[in-house]
C-alpha positions in Angstrom: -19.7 -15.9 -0.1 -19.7 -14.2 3.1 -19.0 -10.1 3.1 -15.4 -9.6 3.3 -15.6 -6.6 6.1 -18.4 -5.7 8.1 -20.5 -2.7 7.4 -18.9 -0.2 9.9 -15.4 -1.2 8.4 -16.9 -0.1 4.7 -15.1 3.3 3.4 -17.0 4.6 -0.2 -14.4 7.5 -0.7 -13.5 10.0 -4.3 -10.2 11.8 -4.5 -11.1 15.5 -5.9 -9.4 18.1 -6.6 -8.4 21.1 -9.2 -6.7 19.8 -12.3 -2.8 18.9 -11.3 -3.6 18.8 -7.5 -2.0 15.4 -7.4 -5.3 13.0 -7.1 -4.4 10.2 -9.8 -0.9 10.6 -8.1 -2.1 10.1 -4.7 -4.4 7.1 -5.6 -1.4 5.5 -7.2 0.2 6.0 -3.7 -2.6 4.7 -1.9 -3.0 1.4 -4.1 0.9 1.2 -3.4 0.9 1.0 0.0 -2.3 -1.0 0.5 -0.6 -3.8 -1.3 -2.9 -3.6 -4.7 -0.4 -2.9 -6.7 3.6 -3.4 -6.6 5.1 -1.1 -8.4 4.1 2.8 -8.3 3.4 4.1 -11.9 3.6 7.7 -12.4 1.1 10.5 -14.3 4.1 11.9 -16.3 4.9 8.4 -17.4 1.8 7.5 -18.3 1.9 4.6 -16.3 -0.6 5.1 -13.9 -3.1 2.2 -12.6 -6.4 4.5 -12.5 -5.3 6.6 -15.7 -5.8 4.1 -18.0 -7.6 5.5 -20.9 -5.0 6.3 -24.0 -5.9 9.8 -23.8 -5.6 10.3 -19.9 -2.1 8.6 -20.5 -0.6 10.9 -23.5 -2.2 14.1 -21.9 -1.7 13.4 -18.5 -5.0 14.3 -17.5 -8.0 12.7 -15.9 -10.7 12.1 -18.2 -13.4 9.5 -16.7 -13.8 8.7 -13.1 -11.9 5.3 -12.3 -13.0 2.6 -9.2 -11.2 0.8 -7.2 -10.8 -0.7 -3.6 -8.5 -1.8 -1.5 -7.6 -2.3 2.3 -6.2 -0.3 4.8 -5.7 -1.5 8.9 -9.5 -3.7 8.9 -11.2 -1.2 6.9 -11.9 -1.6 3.0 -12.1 0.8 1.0 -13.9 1.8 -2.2 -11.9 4.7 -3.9 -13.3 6.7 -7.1 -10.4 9.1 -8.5 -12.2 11.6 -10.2 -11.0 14.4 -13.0 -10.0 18.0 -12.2 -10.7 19.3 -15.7 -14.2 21.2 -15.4 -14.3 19.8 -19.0 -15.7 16.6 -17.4 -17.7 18.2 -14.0 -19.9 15.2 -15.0 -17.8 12.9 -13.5 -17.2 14.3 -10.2 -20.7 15.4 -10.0 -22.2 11.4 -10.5 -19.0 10.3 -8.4 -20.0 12.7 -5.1 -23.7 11.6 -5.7 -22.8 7.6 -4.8 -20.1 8.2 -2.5 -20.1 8.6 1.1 -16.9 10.7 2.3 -14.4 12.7 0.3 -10.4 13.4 0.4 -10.1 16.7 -1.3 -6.7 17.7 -2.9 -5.4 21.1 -2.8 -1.8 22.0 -4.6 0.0 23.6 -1.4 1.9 26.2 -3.8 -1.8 27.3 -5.5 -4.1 27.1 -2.2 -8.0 27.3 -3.2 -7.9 26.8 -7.2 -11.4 27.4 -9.3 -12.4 24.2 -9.9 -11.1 23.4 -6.2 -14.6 25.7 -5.4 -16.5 24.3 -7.7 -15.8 20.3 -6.2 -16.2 21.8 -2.6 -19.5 23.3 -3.3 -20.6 19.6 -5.1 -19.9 18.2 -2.2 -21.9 20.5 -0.3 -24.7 19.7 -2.6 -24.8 16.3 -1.9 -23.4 16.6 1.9 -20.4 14.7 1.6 -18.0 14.7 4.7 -14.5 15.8 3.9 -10.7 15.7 4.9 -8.5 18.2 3.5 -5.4 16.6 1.8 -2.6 19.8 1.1 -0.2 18.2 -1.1 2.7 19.3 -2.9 4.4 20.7 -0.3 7.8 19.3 -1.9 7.2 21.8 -4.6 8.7 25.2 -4.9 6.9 28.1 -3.1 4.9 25.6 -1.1 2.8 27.2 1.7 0.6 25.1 4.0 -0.2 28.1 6.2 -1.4 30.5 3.2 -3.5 27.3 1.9 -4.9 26.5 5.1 -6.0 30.4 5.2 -7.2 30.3 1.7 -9.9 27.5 2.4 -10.9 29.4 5.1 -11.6 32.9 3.6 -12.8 31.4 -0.4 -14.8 28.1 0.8 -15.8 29.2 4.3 -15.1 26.2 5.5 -14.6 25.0 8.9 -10.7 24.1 8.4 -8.7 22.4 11.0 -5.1 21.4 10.6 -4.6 18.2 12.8 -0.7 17.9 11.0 1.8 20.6 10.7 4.7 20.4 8.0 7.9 19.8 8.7 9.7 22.3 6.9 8.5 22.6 3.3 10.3 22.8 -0.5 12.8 20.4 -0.9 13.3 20.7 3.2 10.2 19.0 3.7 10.9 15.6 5.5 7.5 14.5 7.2 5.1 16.0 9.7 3.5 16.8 13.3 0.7 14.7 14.6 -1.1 17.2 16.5 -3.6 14.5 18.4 -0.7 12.3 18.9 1.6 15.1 19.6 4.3 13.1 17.9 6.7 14.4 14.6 6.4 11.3 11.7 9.8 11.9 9.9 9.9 9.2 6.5 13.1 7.8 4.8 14.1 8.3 1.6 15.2 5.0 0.4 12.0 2.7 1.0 9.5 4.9 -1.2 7.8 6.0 2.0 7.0 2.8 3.2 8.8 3.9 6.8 9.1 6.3 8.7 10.1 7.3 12.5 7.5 8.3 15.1 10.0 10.8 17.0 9.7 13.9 19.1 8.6 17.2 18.0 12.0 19.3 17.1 12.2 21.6 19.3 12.0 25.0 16.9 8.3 23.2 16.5 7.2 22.5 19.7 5.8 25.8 20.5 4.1 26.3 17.8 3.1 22.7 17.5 1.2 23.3 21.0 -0.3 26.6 19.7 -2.2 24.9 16.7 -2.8 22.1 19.4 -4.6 24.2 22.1 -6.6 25.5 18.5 -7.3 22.0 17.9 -8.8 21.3 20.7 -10.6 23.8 21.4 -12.6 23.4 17.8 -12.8 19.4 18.5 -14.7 19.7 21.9 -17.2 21.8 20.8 -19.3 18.4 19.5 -19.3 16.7 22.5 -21.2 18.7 25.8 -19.1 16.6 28.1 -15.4 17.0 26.8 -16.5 20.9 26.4 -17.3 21.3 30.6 -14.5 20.0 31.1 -12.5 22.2 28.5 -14.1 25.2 30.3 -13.4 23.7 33.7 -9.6 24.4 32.5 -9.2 20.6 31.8 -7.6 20.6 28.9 -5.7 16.7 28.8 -7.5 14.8 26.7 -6.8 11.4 25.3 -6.0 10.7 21.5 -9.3 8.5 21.2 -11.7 11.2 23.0 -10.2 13.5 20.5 -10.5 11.8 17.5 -13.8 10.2 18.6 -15.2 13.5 19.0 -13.9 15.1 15.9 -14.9 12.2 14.1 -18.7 13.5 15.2 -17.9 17.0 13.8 -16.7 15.5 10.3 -20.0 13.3 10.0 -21.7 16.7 10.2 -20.0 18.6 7.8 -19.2 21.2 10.2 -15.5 20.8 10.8 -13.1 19.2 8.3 -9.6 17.8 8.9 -6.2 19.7 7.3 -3.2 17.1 6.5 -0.2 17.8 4.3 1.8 15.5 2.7 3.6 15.0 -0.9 2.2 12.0 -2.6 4.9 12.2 -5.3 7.7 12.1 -2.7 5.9 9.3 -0.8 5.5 11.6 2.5 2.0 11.4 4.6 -0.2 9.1 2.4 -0.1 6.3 5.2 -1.2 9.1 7.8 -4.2 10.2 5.3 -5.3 6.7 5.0 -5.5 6.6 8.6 -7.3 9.3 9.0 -9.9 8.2 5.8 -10.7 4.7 8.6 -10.8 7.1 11.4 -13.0 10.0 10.6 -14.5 9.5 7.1 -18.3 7.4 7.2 -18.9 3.8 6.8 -22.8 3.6 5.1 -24.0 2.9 9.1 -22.8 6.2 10.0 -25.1 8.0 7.2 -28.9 8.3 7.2 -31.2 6.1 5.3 -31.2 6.8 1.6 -34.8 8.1 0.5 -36.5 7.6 -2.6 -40.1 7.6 -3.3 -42.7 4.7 -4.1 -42.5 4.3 -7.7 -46.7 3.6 -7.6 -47.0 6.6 -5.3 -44.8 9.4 -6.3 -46.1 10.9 -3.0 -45.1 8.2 -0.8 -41.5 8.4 0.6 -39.8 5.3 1.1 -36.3 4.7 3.0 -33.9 2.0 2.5 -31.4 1.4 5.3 -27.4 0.3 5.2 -28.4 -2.6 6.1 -27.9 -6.5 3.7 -30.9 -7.5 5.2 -33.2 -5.1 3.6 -35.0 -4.8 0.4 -32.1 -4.4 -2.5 -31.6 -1.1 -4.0 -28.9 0.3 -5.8 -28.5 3.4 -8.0 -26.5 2.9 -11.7 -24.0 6.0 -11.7 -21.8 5.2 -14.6 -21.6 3.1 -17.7 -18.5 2.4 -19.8 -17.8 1.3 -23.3 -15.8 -1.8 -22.6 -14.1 -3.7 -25.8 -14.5 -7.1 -24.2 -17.7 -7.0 -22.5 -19.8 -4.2 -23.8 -21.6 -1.7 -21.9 -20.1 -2.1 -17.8 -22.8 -0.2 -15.8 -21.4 1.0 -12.3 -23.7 0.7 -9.9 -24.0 1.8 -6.0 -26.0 -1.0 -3.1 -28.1 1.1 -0.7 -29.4 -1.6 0.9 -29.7 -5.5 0.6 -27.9 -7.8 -1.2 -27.2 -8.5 -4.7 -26.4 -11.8 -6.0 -26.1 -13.4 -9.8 -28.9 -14.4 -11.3 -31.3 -12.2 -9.4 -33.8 -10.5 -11.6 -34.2 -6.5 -10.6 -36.6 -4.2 -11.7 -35.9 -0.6 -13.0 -37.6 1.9 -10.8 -37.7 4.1 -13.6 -39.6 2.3 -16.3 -40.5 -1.1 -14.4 -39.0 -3.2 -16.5 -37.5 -6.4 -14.9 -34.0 -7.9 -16.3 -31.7 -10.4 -15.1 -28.3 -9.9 -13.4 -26.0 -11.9 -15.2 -22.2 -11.6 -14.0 -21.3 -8.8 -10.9 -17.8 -7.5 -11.7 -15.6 -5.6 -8.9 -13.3 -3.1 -10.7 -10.0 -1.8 -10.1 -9.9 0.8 -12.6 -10.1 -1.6 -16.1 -9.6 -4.1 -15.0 -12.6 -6.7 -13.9 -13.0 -9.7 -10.6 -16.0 -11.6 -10.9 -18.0 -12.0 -7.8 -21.1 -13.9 -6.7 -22.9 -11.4 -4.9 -22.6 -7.7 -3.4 -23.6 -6.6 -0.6 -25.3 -3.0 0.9 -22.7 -0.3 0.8 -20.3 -2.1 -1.7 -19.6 0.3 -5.3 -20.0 -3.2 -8.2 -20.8 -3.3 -12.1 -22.6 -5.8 -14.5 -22.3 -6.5 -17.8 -25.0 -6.3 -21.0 -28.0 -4.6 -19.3 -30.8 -3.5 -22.1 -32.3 -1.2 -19.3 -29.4 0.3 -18.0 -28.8 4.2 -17.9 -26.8 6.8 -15.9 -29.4 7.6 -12.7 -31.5 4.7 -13.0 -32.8 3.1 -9.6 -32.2 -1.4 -9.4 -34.5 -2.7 -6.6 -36.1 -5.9 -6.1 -39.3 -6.2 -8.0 -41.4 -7.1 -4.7 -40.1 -3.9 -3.2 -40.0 -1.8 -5.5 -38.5 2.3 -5.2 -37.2 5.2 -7.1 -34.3 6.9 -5.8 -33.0 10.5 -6.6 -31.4 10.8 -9.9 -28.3 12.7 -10.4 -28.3 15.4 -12.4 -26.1 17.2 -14.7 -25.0 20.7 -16.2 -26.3 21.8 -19.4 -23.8 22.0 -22.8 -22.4 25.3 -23.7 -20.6 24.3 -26.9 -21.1 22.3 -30.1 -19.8 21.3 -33.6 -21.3 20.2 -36.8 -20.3 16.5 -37.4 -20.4 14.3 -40.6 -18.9 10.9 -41.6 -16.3 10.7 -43.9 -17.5 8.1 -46.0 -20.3 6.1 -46.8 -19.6 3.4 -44.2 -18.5 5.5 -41.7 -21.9 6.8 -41.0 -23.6 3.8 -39.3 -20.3 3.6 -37.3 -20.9 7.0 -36.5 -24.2 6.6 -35.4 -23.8 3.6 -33.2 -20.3 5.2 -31.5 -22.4 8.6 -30.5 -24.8 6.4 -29.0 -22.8 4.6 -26.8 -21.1 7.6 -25.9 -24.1 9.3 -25.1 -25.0 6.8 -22.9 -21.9 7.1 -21.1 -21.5 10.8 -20.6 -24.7 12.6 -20.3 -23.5 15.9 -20.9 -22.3 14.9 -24.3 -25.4 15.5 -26.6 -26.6 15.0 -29.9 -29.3 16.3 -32.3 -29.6 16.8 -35.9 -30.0 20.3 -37.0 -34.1 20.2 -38.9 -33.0 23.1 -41.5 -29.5 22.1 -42.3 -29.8 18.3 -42.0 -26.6 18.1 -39.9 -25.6 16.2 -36.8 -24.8 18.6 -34.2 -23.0 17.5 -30.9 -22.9 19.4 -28.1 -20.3 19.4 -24.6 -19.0 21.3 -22.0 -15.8 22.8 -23.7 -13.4 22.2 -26.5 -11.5 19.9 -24.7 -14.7 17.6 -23.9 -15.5 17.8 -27.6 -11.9 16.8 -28.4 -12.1 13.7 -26.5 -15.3 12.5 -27.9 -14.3 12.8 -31.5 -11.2 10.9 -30.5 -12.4 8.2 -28.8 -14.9 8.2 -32.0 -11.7 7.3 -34.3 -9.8 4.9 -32.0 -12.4 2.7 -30.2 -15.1 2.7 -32.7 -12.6 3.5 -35.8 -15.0 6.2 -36.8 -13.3 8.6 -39.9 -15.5 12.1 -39.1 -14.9 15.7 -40.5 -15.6 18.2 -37.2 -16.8 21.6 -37.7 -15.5 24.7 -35.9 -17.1 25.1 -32.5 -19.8 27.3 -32.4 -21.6 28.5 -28.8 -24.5 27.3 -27.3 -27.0 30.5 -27.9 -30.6 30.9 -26.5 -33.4 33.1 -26.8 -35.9 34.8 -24.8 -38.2 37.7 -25.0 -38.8 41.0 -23.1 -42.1 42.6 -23.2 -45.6 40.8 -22.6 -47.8 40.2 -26.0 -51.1 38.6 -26.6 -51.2 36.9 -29.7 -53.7 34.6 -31.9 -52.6 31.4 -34.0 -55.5 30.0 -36.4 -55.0 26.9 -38.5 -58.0 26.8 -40.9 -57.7 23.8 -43.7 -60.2 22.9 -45.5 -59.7 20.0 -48.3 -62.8 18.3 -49.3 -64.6 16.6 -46.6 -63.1 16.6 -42.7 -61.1 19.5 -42.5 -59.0 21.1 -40.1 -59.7 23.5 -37.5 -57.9 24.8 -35.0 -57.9 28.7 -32.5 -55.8 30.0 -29.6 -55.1 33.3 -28.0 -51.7 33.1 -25.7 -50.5 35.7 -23.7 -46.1 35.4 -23.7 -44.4 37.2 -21.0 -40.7 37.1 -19.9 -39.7 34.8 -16.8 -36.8 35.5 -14.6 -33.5 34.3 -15.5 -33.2 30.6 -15.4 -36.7 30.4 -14.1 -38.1 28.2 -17.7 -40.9 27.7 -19.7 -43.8 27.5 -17.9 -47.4 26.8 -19.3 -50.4 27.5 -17.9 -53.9 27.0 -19.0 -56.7 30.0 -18.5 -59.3 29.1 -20.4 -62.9 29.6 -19.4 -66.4 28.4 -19.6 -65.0 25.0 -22.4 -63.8 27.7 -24.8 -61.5 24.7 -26.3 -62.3 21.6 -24.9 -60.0 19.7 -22.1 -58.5 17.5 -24.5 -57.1 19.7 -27.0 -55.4 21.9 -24.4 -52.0 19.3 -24.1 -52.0 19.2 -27.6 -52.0 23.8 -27.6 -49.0 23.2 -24.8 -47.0 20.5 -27.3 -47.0 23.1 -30.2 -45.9 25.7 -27.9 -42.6 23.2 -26.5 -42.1 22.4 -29.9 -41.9 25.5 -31.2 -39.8 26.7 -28.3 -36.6 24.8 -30.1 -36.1 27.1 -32.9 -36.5 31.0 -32.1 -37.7 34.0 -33.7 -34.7 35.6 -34.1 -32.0 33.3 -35.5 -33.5 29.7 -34.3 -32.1 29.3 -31.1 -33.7 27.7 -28.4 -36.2 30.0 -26.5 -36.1 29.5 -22.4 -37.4 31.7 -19.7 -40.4 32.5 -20.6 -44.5 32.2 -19.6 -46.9 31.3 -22.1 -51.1 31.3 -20.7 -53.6 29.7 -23.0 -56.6 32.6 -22.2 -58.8 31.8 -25.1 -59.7 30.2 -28.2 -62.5 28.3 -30.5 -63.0 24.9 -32.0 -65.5 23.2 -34.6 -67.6 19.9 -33.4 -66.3 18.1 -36.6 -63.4 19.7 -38.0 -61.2 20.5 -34.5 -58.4 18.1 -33.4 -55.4 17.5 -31.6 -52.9 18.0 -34.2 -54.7 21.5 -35.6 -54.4 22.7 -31.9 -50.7 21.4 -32.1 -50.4 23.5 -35.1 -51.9 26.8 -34.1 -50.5 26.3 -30.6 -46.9 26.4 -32.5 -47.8 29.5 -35.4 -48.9 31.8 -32.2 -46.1 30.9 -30.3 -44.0 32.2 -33.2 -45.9 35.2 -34.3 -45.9 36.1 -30.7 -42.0 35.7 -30.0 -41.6 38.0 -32.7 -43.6 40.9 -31.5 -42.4 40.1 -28.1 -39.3 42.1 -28.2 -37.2 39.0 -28.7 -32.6 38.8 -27.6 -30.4 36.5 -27.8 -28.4 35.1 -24.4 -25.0 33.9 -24.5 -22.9 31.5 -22.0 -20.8 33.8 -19.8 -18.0 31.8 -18.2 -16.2 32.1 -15.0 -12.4 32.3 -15.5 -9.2 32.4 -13.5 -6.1 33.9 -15.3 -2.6 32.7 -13.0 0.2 34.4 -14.7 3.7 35.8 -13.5 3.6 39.7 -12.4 5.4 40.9 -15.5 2.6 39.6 -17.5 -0.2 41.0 -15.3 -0.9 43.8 -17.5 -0.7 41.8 -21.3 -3.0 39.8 -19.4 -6.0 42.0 -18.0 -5.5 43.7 -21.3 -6.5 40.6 -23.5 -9.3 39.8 -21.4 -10.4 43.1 -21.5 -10.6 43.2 -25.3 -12.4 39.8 -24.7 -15.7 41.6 -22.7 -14.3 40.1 -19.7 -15.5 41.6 -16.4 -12.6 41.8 -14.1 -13.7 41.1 -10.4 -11.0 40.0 -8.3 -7.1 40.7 -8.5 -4.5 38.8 -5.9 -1.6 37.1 -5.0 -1.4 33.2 -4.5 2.0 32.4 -3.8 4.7 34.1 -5.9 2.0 34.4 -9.3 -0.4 37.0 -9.6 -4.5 35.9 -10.5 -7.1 37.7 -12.1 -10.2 36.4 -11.6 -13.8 37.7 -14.6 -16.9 36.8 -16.4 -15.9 36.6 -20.1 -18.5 35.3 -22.8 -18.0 31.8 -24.2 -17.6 33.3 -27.8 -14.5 35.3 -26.8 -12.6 32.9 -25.1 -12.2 30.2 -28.4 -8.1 29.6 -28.9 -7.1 31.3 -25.5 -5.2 29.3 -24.7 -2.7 29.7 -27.4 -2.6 33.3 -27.0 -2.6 33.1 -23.0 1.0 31.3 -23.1 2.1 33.8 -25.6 1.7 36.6 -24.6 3.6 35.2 -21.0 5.9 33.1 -22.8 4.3 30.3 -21.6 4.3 31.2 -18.2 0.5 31.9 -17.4 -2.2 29.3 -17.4 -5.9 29.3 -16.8 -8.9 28.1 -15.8 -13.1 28.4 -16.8 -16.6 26.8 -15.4 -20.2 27.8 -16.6 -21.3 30.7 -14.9 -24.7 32.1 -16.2 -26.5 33.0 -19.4 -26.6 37.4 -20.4 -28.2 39.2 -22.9 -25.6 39.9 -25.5 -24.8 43.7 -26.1 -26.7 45.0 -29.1 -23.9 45.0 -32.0 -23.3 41.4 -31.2 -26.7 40.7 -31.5 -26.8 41.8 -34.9 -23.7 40.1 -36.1 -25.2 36.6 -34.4 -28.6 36.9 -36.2 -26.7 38.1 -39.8 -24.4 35.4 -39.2 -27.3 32.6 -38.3 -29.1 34.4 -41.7 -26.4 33.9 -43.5 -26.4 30.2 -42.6 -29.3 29.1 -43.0 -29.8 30.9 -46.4 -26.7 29.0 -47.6 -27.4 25.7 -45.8 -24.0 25.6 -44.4 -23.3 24.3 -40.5 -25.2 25.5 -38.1 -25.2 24.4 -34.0 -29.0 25.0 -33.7 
């Protein structure tokens, strides 16, 4: 089967946003109009195409990051909608890593929103070009201008507006083309599938040509050409220079496109689309992807766009599917894909067969024969399959950069109901943890429990959800308890020995270590400083594995222990009694002895949060979050609410939610990301170790 479009007409594009900027909402619009679907289901409804997961659909909230494609003019285009809630960062963050451009959503009542930051700076991280989509502007207290400003001043971005509004609130009827210098005015009755190409009203046109002269003179500064002749006072310039040259800008990163519509009202998604063919990349347009030669981790090797090369592809999702199993979304790089091929796993060189290549529209499946470089696919049933994993041809083999993820900050004790419930349970956290690799799970060594860990309540809600529904798993759920680590402050020296002796071969086994603090989120780091064969060569790994080990559980109330140095300087070993698991041993007792002495704290999870609440309520509101040990570092105005913007510790901040709305009657909302870890203050780290204690002494849940 021959590709479909060529490789220049190929669009790989996400939809992100804040939570409640209007992304599902806006992909429903776009699969609308693109013909994929024919009839326009809406997020309040529950009846949207790319919401399809029973929770998304009764909360109204995106949960997991849904593909699709469609067409648009001769370009086709892969489109990932991806969730706001910083619950699921995970998402967005494997989303951004396969994808080539990005439409970012902003609320044009709320401007630059928390999360909004923490998608912008993701796709910094992975250099994703960008247009800026400003919906909403139907809404009451819609501002393009003051959300134009605010991506300017919080992201330091490089906005430019290349559409105006036209009017705004419930006067909002359509927009100005600034490159085409034309007003696009849409009708109500065809659910914005027309509209009139007219004149600019005249109360526009001057400052239509204002934001125009602006335009331009941002555009020509990527082309040395249209710029002498800008400075040469030639300033008429035609609509495909112009877009051309911006087009060059966006590819760069360094300028980044302002529309406004309101997807909900069916005014400007057509225009964004166009603009999505016209400025976003095709995979030509990108560099070669890099990874390194899986025999020579040295070696760099670069796959280009191209279905002629080697195949690679990178796996960037899987999903629990009731019909097929495990679907495993998957990225081309380069080459081509057909079933029946056998690919090897640049990550553990195994080799496996590709059964059936799926195309997905959010859950639901088309079977193809082959895919081709560029082009977003899944299969079905692969043993080897994991989130990050590198497919290449087996003659050609490469490893390309994984994708990584946040750490947890919260967990619960978990436990099966019954009996039979606890294989259920067993096999349901497995497939989920394959699916979402911030969800983890461990079992607590002094308590016995099962411990999962996420990256909020909300995350952890979900899971044990989709625990009862899809794998009709009965589970009683613990109260959530913080992620806690430990660390130490002052350099110590100390000595393990692990003397046995038992009749016949004993066991012998000597270290000195020196344990000194590390900078904050600096690690464990291990390094050997022995001299002169003190402890011979092969015994030293065995001295480091004790010490990791014994890094999990910490001296003061068995939390992990992170940030610090540990430096083998010394030790002794017997010709017959010494081996690797007595230097495991004494490698783990002086780690231990050592932490103890080594003026050992506890660090907790400080979050970043945004309070949005009505002025009235300002005041009930800083108060709260001051009783919380919130540190208040940024008070303002976004539209006609007040925010209040802190660091507050993880442990404060369980059931605000609850008292948030009532305290504003319901009025004020808010938002929190990981920030950092802090030492806790000294009386609550003698309530955490009491508490821990207490615990353990009784056997009751703990998160260790």
């Amino acid at each position: 089967m021959p590709r479909e479009s060529s490789l220049d007409k190929v669009r790989n594009i996400g939809i992100i946003a804040h939570i409640d900027a209007g992304k599902t909402t806006t992909t429903e619009r776009i699969l609308y109009y693109t013909g994929r679907i024919h009839k326009i289901g809406e997020v309040h409804d529950g009846a949207t195409t790319t919401d399809w997961m029973p929770q998304e659909r009764e909360r109204g909230i995106t949960i997991t990051a849904a593909a699709t494609f469609c067409k648009w003019r001769d370009c086709a285009i892969n489109i990932i909608d991806t969730p706001g809630h910083v619950d699921f960062t995970a998402e967005v963050e494997r989303s951004l890593r396969v994808l080539d451009g990005a439409v970012v959503c902003f609320d044009g009542v709320q401007g630059v929103e928390p999360q909004s930051e923490t998608v912008w700076r993701q796709a910094d991280k992975y250099h994703v070009p960008r247009i800026v989509y400003i919906n909403k502007m139907d809404r009451m207290g819609a501002d393009f201008y003051m959300s134009y400003n605010s991506i300017i001043k919080m992201l330091g971005a490089n906005a430019c507006p290349i559409q105006l509004p036209i009017g705004s609130e419930a006067a909002f009827v359509g927009l100005v083309d600034l490159i085409k210098m034309k007003a696009l005015i849409w009708k109500g009755e065809e659910l914005g599938a027309a509209w009139d190409e007219v004149d600019i009203p005249s109360e526009m046109k001057a400052q239509a040509d204002e934001y125009h002269a602006k335009m331009v003179e941002k555009i020509v500064e990527f082309d040395d050409k249209l710029m002498e002749r800008y400075l040469n006072g030639d300033t008429n310039f035609s609509q495909e220079e112009l877009r051309r040259t911006l087009r060059i800008g966006v590819l760069q990163c360094k300028i980044f496109p302002v529309l406004c519509a309101s997807s909900y009202k069916n005014k400007g998604v057509q225009p964004m689309l166009d603009a999505v063919c016209d400025f976003l990349p095709s995979p030509l347009d990108l560099p070669p992807t890099k990874g390194h030669d899986i025999f020579d981790p040295e070696k760099i090797v670069e796959r280009k766009a191209d279905d002629k090369e080697p195949f690679s592809a990178l796996m960037f999702k899987i999903q629990t599917d009731p019909f097929v199993g495990k679907l495993i979304f998957f990225r081309v790089y380069s080459g081509t894909l057909r079933a029946g091929d056998t690919v090897m796993f640049g990550n553990n060189r195994n080799t496996e067969r590709i059964g059936r290549i799926l195309r997905m529209h959010a859950n639901q499946r088309e079977e193809i024969k082959e895919i081709y470089a560029g082009d977003i696919g899944a299969t079905v049933a692969l043993k080897n399959g994991r989130v990050g994993y590198t497919m290449c041809e087996p003659e050609h083999p490469v490893l390309l950069e994984q994708i990584t993820f946040p750490e947890p900050v919260i967990s619960v004790a978990i436990e099966p109901k019954t009996k039979a419930d606890e294989e259920k349970m067993a096999n349901a956290m497995s497939r989920l943890g394959e699916e979402d690799q911030t969800f983890r799970i461990k079992t607590d060594v002094e308590t016995g429990q099962t411990i999962i860990s996420g990256m909020g309540e909300l995350h952890l809600d979900i899971i044990v959800d989709r625990m009862k529904r899809e794998f009709k798993v009965e589970a009683n759920v613990g109260e959530p308890q913080v992620a806690y680590r430990e660390t130490v402050r002052k350099k110590v020296v100390e000595e393990g020995k692990f003397i046995r002796q038992s009749g016949g071969r004993g066991q012998y086994g000597h270290c000195v270590l020196q344990i000194e603090p590390q900078p904050m989120n600096k690690g464990f780091e291990f390094i050997n400083d022995v001299k002169q064969g003190r402890i011979p060569r092969e015994y030293i790994p065995a001295v480091e594995k004790g010490v990791r080990e014994a890094l999990e559980g910490g001296a003061l109330a068995g939390f992990p222990i992170v940030d610090i140095k540990v430096t083998l300087l010394d030790g002794s070993y017997h010709d017959v009694d010494s081996n690797e698991m007595a230097f495991k041993i004494c490698g783990a007792m002086a780690l231990r002895a050592g932490c103890k002495k080594a003026d050992p704290t506890i660090l907790e999870p400080i979050m970043k949060c945004e309070a949005t609440t009505p002025d009235q309520y300002t005041g009930d509101v800083i108060g709260d979050l001051n009783s919380r040990r919130a540190k208040i570092s940024e008070m303002g105005d976004r539209g006609h609410l007040k925010f209040v913007r802190c660091t507050v510790p993880l442990s404060e901040m369980f059931g605000y939610a609850t008292v948030v709305r009532s305290i504003s009657q319901g009025r004020a909302s808010f938002t929190m990301e990981p920030s950092h870890y802090e030492e806790v203050p000294g009386n609550v780290l003698k309530a955490i170790v009491e508490k821990s204690n207490a615990a353990i002494a009784s056997g009751e849940k703990s998160t260790r």
